[in-house]
FITOR-853195 format. One record per atom (N, C-alpha, C, O): x, y, z. Coordinates in steps of 0.02 Angstrom, whole numbers, padded with zeros to 5 digits, always signed. Atoms other than C-alpha are relative to their C-alpha. Example, Ala and Ser with C-alpha at 12.3 -4.5 7.8 and 13.67 -1.06 7.14 Angstrom:
+00045-00059+00000+00615-00225+00390+00045+00060+00000+00097+00059+00033-00042-00059-00003+00684-00053+00357-00039+00055+00037-00014+00110+00045
//
This chain:
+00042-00059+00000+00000+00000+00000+00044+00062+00000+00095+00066+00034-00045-00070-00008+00066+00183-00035-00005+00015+00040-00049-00010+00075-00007-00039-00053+00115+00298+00088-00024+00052-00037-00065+00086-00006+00030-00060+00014+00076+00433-00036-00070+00033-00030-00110-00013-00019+00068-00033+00031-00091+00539-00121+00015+00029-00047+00049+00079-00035-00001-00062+00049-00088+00618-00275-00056+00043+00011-00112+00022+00022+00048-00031-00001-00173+00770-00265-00014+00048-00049-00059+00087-00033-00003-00037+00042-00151+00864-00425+00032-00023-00076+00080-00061-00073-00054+00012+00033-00080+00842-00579+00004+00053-00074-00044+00080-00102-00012-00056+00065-00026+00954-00728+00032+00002-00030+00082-00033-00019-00015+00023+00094+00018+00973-00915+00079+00013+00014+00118-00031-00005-00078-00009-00012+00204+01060-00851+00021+00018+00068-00010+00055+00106-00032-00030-00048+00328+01072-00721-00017+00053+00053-00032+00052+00113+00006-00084-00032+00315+01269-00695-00079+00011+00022-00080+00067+00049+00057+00013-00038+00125+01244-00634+00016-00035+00052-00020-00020+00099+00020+00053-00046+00158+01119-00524+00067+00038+00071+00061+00042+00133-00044-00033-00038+00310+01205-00448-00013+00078+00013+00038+00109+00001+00032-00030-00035+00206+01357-00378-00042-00023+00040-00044+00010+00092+00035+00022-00048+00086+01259-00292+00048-00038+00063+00043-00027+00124-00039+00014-00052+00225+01155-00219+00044+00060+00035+00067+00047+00090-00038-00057-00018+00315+01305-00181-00034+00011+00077-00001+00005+00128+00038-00006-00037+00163+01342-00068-00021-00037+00033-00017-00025+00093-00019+00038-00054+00134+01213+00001+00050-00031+00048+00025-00049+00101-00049+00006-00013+00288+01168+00056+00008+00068+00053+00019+00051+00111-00006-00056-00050+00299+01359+00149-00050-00031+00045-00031-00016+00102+00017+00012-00045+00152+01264+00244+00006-00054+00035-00037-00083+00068-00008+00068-00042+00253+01120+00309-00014-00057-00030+00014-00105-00004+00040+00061+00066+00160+00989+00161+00082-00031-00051+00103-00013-00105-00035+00028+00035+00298+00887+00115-00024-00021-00079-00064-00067-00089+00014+00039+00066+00288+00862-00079+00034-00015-00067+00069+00021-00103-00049+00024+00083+00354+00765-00235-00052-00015-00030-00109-00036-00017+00030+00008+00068+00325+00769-00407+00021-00029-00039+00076-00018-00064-00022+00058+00053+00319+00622-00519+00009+00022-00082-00027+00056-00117-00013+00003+00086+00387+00616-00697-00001+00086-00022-00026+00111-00072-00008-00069+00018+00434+00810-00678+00062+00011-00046+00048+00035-00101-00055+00030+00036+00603+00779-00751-00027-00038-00065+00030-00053-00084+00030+00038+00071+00529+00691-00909-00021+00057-00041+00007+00075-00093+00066-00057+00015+00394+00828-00938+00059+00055-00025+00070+00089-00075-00057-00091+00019+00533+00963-00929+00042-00028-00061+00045+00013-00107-00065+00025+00051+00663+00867-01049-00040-00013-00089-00013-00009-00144+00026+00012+00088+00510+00821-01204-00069+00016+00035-00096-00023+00074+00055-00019-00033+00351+00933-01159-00061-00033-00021-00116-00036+00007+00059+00019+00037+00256+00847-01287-00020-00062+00021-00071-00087-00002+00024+00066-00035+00253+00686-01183-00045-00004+00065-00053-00052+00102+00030+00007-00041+00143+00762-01071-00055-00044-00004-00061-00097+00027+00077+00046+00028-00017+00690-01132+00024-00091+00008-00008-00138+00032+00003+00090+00013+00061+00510-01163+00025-00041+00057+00026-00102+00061-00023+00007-00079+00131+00513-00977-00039+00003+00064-00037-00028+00117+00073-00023-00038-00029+00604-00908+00031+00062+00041-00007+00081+00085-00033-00070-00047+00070+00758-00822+00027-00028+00046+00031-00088+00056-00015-00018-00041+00139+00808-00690-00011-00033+00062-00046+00010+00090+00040+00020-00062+00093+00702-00519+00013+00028+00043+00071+00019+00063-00037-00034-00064+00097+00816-00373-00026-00061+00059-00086-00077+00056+00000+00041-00049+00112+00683-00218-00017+00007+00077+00036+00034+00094-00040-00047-00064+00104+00732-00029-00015-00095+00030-00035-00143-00003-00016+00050-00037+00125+00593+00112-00103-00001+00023-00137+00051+00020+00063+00018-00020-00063+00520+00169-00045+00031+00059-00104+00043+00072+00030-00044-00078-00066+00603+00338+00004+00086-00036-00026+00123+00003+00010-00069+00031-00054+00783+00233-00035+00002-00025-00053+00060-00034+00038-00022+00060-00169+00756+00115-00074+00046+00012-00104+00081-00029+00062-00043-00007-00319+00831+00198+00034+00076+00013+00001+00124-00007-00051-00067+00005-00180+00985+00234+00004+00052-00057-00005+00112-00070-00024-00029+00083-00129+00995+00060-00059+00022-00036-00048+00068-00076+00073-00011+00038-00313+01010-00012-00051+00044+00019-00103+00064-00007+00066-00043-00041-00394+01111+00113+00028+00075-00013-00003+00124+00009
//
């Protein structure tokens, strides 16, 4: 079973790295899957599905609220 939640996900990087930005100033530990991919061939967003923003299980009502 995961430990983590996706709670977002998006077409690039530079979206996803303002929200984590912010959250993160509130303590919300978070990683983002297949950000590194996305940034290197943008056009694989779609065939990848974006961006996964992640936080840990016990955050997730944190991260969303």
């Amino acid at each position: 079973m995961s430990k983590f939640r996706t709670i977002a996900v998006f077409a690039y990087p530079a979206e996803a790295a303002v929200i984590k930005s912010k959250l993160e100033s509130e303590d919300v530990a978070v990683f983002l899957r297949d950000e590194f991919t996305i940034a290197t061939d943008p056009f694989a967003t779609n065939a990848i599905g974006g961006v996964k923003m992640d936080v840990y299980k016990e955050d997730y009502i944190k991260a969303i609220g």
